[in-house]
N, C-alpha and C positions, 0 to 999 in steps of 0.2 A: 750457392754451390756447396757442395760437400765435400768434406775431405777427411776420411774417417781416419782420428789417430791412429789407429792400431796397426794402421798401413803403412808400409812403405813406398815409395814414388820413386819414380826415374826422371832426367828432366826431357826426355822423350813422351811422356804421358803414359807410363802406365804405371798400374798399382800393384803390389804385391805383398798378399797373404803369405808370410811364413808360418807353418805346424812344422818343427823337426827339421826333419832335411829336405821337406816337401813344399812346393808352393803355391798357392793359385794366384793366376795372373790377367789381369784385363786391363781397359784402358778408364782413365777417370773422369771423372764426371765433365772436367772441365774438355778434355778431348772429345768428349762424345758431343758437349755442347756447340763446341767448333766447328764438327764434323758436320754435323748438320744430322737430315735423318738416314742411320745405316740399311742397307739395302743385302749386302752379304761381304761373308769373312769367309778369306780364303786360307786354310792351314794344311801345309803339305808336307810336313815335319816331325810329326805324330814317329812315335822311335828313336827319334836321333836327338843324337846331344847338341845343340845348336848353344855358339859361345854366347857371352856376354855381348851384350852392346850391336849381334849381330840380327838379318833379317830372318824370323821366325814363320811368317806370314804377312797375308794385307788384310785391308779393313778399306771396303768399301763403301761410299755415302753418295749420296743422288747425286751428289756434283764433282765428286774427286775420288782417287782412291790413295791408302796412307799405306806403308809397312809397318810393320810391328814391328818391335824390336825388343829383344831377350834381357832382360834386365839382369840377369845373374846369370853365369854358367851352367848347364842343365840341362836332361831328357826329359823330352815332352813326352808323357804318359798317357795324356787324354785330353780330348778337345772339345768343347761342349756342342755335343752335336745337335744339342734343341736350335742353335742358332741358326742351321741348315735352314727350317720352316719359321724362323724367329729371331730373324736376325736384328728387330728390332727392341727386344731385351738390353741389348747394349745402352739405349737410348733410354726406357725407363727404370734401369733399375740394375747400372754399369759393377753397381759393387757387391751384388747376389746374384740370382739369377744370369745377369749378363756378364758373368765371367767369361774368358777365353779358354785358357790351358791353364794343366795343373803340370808338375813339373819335378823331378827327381833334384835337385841341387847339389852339384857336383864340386863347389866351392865355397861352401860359407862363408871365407872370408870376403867376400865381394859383396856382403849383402851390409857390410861397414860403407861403401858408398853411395848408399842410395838413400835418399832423401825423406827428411820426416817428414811428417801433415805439415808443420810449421813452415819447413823451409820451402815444402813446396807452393803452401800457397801463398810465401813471399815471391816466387820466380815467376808464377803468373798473374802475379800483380792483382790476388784476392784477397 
């Protein structure tokens, strides 16, 4: 599995690119390997400030469907809409291409409790 330092982690499974006050967010490799193969993601939030920790969207896989959940306080700006016809991007390639949302950050200090490469991939026991 991959867990690229430069990231930050939630213990929810997602990952998050900070630039500035801006974020980009997906879920991680180890989520997507759980998930199984994703089929579609649904984000209906696009404009609004959705808090920390709260449901932002779902992420559907052939056999379950999961919530997303907002790792930092923030407006979602844009959702990657290639996932519409390619929603299986998440599965090959969860930390480029298969990103989710990018996101205004309306609190940085909240971005002090989210989890490094290290820690995270002591919590899923990788």
């Amino acid at each position: 599995m991959n867990f690229p330092s430069e990231l930050k982690y939630t213990k929810d499974h997602e990952w998050v690119k900070v630039e500035g006050n801006q974020a980009t967010i997906g879920i991680s490799d180890f989520a997507q390997r759980e998930l199984g193969d994703i089929v579609y993601i649904d984000i209906n939030t696009v404009g609004e400030e959705v808090a920390g920790e709260e449901v932002f969207g779902t992420i559907e896989a052939v056999k379950t469907v999961s919530d997303l959940f907002m790792p930092v306080t923030g407006t979602i700006n844009e959702w990657n809409n290639t996932l519409n016809d390619q929603p299986e991007l998440v599965n090959s390639d969860p930390y480029g291409a298969g990103w989710i949302v990018k996101v205004t950050i309306s609190d940085e200090s909240q971005l002090a409790g989210l989890l490094s490469a290290d820690d995270y991939k002591q919590l899923v026991g990788a």
